[in-house]
C-alpha positions in Angstrom: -20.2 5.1 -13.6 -17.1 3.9 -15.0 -13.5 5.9 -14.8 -9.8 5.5 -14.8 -7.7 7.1 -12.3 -4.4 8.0 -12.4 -2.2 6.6 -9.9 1.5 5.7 -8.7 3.0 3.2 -7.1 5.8 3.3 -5.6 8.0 0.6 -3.0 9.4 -2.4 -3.2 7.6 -5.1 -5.8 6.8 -7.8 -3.1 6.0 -5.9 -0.5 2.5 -5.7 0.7 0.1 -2.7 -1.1 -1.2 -0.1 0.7 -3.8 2.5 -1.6 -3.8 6.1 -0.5 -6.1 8.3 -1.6 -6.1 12.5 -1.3 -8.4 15.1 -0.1 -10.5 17.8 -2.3 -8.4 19.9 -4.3 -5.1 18.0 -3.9 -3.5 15.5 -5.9 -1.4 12.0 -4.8 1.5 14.2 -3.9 -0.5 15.3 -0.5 1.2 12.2 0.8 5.0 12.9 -0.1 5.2 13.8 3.7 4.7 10.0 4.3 6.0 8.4 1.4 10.1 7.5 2.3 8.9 6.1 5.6 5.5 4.0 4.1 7.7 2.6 1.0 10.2 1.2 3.6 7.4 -1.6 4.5 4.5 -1.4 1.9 4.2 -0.8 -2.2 2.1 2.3 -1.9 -0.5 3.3 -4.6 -1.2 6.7 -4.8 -4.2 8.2 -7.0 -5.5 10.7 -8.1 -9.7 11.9 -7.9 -11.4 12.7 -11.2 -10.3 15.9 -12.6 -7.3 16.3 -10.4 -3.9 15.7 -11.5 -3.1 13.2 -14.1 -6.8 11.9 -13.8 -9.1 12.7 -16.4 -12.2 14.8 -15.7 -15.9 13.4 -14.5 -19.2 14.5 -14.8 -21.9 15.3 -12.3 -24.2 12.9 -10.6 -20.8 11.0 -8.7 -21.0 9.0 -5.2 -18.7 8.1 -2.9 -19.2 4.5 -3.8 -18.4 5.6 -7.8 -15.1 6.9 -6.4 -14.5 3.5 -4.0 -15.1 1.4 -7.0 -12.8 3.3 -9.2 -10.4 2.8 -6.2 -10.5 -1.0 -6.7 -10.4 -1.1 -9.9 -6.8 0.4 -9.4 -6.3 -2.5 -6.7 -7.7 -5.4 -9.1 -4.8 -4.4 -11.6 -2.3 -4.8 -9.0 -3.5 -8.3 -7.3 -4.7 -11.3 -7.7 -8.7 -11.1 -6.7 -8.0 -12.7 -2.9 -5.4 -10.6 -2.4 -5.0 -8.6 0.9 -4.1 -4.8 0.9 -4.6 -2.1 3.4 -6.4 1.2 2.5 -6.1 4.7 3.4 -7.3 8.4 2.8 -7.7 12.3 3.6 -11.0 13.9 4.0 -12.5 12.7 0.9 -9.7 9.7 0.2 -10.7 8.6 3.5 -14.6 8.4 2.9 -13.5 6.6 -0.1 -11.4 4.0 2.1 -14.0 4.0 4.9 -16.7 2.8 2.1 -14.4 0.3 0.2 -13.5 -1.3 3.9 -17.2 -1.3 5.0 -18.5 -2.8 1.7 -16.2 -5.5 1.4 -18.5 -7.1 4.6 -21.6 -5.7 3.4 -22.4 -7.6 0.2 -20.2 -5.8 -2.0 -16.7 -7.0 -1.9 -13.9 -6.5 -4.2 -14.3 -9.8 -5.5 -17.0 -9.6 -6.1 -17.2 -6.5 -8.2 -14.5 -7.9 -10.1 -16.6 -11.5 -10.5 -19.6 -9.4 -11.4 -17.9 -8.3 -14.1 -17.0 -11.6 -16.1 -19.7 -12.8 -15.4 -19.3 -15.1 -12.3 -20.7 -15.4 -8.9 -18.6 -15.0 -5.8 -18.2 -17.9 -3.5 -18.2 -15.9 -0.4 -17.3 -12.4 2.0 -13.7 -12.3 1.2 -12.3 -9.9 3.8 -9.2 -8.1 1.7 -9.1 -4.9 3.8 -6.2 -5.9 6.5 -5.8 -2.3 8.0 -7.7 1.0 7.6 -6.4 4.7 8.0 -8.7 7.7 8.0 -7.2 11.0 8.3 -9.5 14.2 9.3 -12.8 12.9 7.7 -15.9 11.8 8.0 -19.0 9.2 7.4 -21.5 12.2 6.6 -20.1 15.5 5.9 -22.3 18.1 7.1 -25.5 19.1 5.5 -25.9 18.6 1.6 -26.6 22.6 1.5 -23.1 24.2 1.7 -21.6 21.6 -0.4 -24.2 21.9 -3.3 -23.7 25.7 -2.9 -19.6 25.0 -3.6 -20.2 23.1 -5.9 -22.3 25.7 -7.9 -19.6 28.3 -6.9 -16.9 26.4 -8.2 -19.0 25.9 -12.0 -19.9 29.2 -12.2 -16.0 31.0 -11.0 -13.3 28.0 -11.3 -11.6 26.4 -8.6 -8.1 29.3 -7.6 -10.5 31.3 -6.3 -11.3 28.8 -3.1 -7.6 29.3 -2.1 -7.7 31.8 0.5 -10.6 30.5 2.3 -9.5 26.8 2.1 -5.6 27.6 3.0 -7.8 28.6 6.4 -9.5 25.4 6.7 -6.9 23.3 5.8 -3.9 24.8 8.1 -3.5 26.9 11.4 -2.5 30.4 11.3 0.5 31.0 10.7 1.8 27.8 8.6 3.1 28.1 4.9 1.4 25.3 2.9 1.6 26.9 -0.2 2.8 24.0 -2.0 -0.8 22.1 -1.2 -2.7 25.3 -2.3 -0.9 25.3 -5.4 -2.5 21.9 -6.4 -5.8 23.9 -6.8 -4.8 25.4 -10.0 -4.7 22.6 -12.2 -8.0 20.9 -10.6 -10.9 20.5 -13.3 -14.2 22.7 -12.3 -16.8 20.6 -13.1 -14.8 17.2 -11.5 -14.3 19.6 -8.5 -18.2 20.1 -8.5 -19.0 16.6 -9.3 -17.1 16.0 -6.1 -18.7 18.4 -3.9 -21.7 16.6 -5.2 -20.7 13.2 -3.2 -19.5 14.4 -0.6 -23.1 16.0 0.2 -24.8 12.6 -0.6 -22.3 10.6 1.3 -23.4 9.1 4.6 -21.6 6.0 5.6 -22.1 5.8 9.4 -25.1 2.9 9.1 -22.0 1.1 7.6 -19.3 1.8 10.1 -20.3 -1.3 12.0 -19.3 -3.6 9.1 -15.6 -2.5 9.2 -13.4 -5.3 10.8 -10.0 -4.1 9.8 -7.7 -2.9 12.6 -8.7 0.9 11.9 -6.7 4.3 12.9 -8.5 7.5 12.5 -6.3 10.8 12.9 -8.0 14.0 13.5 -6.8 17.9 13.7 -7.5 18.9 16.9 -8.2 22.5 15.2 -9.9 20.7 12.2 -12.9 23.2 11.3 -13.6 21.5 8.0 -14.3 17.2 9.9 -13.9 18.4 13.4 -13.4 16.4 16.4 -17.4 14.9 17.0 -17.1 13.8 13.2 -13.7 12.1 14.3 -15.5 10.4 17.5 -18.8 9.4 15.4 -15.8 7.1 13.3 -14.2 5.9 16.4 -17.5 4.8 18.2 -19.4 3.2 14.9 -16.3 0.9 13.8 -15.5 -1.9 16.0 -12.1 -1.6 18.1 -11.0 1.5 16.0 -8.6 4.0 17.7 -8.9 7.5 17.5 -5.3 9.9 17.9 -5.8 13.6 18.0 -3.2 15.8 16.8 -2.6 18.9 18.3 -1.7 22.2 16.9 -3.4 20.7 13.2 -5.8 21.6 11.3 -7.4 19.5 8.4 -4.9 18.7 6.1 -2.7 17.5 10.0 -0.6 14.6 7.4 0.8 17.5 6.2 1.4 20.6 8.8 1.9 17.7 11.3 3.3 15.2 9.6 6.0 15.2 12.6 3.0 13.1 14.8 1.1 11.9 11.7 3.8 9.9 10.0 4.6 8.1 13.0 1.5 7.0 14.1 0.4 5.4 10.1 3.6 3.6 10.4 2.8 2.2 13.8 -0.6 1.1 13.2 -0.5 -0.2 9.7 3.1 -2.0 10.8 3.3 -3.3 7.6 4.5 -7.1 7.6 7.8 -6.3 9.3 8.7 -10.0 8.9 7.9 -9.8 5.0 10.0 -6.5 4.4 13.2 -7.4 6.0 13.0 -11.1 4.2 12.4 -8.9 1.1 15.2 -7.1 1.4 17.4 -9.7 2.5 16.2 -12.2 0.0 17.1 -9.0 -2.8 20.6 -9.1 -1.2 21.5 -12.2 -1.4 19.7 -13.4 -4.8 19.7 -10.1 -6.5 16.7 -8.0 -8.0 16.7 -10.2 -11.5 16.2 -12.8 -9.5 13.7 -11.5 -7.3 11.5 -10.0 -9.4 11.1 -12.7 -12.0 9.4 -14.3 -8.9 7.4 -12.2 -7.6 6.3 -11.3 -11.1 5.2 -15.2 -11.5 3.5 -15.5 -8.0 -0.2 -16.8 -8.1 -3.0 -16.9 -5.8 -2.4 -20.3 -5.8 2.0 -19.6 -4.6 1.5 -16.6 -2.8 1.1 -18.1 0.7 4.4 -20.2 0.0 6.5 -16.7 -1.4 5.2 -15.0 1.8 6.6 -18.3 3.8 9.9 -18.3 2.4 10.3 -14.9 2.5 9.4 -14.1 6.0 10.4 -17.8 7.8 13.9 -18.6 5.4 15.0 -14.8 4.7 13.9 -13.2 7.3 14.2 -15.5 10.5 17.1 -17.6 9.5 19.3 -15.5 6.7 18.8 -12.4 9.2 19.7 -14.2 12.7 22.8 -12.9 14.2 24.8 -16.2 14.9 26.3 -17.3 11.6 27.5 -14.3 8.7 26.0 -14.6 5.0 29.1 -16.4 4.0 28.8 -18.9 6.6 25.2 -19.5 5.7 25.9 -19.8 2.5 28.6 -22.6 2.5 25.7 -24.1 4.8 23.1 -24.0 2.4 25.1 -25.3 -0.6 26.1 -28.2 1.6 22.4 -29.0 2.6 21.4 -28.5 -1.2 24.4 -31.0 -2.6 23.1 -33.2 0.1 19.5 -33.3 -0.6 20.3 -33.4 -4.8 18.3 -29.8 -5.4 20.7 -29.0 -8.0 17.7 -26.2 -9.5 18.6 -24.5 -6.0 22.3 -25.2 -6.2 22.6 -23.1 -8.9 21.0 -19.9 -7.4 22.6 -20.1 -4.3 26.1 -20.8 -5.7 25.3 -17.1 -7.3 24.4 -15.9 -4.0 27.3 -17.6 -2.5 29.2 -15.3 -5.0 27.1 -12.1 -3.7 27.6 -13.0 -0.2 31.6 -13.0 -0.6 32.8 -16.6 -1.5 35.3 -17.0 -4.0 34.6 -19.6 -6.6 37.8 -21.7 -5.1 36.0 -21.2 -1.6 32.7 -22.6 -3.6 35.2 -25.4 -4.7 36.0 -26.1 -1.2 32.5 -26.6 0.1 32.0 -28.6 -3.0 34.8 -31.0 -2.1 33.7 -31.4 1.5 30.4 -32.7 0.1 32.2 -35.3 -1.6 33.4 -36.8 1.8 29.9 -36.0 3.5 27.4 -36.5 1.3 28.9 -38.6 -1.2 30.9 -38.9 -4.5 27.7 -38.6 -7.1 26.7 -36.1 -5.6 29.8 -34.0 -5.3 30.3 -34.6 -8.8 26.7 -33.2 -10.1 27.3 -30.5 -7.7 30.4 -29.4 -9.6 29.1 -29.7 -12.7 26.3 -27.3 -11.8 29.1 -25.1 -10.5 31.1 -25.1 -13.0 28.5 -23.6 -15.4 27.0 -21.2 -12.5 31.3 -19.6 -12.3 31.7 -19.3 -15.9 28.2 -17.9 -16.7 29.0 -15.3 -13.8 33.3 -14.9 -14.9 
């Protein structure tokens, strides 16, 4: 079954992507409790199921694994095919994650569903799933009976109807969350169904075991809709997963606690900490043009030397605490007149400019090369210079 979810993505171009999916009868913005503090560290994809929000509606007859391959087709667009991301959910987003992390080691990784269709073969398990977050769901949700039931509820009466009795399952007593039951009234009936439908045929605890990425499962200690044995079946069935309960939350606990939840995402997915503060560094100091048009021209084949660069040169040496950014930078245009990288000269005489120097300071630098690293060389310096200060006057 092939469909086309809406999504957004938001955070900064080079970070690492994390995909976050929603639960039942909400849209992407369930996770605008998270966003500002997830965007600081990741580029997050949010999307939406069939038939809620922007996405268009689906038919009956969906599976979990429909859903989970709609997912990466979102993820394919984004990255190369060997590219790592981490993968999250609520409730039904999270079944969806759980069966995208658990098939990547089972036979069915996103490569290869991408290979599959163009024709090639895979050359192998390519693990892409780095870290896995499961918020108040499950591997098997209950009995088919009272889901099928819904389902045909739902069909025959629309969706606004559920309200009252879900606002119950989804918060404690006594918490406003209308802005979450609000989402209901735009959700499709039949896509609503359709997804009632796979969540009574899903049952993914056989493939628990096959998850290797570093996985955090959060669970409402007053969930009634994925209580807390459903919570503990995910914890015991994938390898070295931990399990934090949230008190005073029911299901939808990202949201009415978001006060515990937020931290604890952040802390476990950790995001490449390194990679994020080279990022931003790297951004300050070249500026956005600049680092955009090469992160936009990264390959599979440069992306291990970008992450390199950024984390090692922007991170552990422009962000060290013993020299200032205008120090470094007469530094690095020394070490670049020195070594003849006149490509590099340029760019980082305009970050020279962004870091403070004035273009007699530049000068200066330039002239102590002359003494230090030679005449020739001073003199190719300058003219790259030159051009660099009057582009930029």
């Amino acid at each position: 079954m092939s469909m086309k979810l809406h999504h957004r993505v938001d955070g900064p171009a080079g970070a690492p992507l994390l995909v976050l999916g929603p639960s039942l009868g909400t849209t992407l913005d369930i996770w605008e409790p998270q966003l500002s503090a997830l965007t600081e560290t990741w580029r997050v994809l949010r999307y939406d199921l069939p038939g809620h929000g922007g996405s268009a509606p689906a038919a009956s007859g969906l599976t979990i694994d429909d859903l989970a391959r709609a997912v990466l087709d979102l993820v394919d667009d984004e990255l190369a095919d060997d590219d790592e991301f981490a993968v999250g959910g609520i409730s039904l987003g999270g079944a969806i994650a759980t069966a995208i992390a658990a098939g990547e080691q089972a036979g069915e990784q996103p490569k290869q569903q991408a290979t599959r269709r163009t024709g090639e073969r895979a050359s192998g398990p390519r693990r892409r799933v780095r870290s896995l977050v499961l918020c108040c769901t499950s591997a098997r949700f209950g009995e088919p009976g009272p889901w099928l039931e819904r389902a045909a509820l739902v069909r025959a009466s629309g969706v606004a109807q559920l309200a009252p009795a879900l606002a119950a399952r989804w918060f404690t007593a006594g918490y406003d969350g209308r802005w979450v039951t609000d989402m209901l009234d735009g959700v499709d009936a039949e896509s609503y169904a359709a997804c009632c439908e796979a969540l009574a045929s899903c049952d993914l605890i056989g493939r628990l075991p096959a998850i290797t990425a570093p996985t955090l499962i959060v669970a409402g200690a007053d969930d009634p809709a994925t209580p807390l044995g459903q919570a503990l079946t995910l914890a015991q069935g994938i390898p070295g997963a931990l399990l934090r309960v949230v008190p005073g939350a029911a299901h939808l606990a990202s949201v009415e606690r978001a006060d515990a939840v937020t931290p604890a995402i952040v802390q476990h997915l950790g995001g490449d900490s390194s990679h994020a503060a080279g990022m931003r560094t790297r951004r300050e100091v070249l500026g956005d043009a600049h680092v955009d048009r090469a992160v936009a021209a990264t390959t599979g084949f440069t992306r291990d030397f970008q992450h390199l660069i950024t984390r090692y040169a922007w991170d552990e040496i422009w962000n060290r605490p013993g020299l200032d950014r205008r120090t470094r930078s007469c530094v690095t245009l020394t070490a670049l007149v020195a070594r003849g990288h006149l490509d590099e000269l340029a760019m980082h005489v305009r970050a020279a400019l962004r870091n403070g120097l004035t273009p007699d300071e530049i000068g200066e630098v330039l002239l102590q090369t002359a003494i230090y690293c030679g005449v020739p060389a001073a003199n190719a310096a300058f003219a790259v210079a030159q051009r660099v200060l009057t582009e930029e006057a």
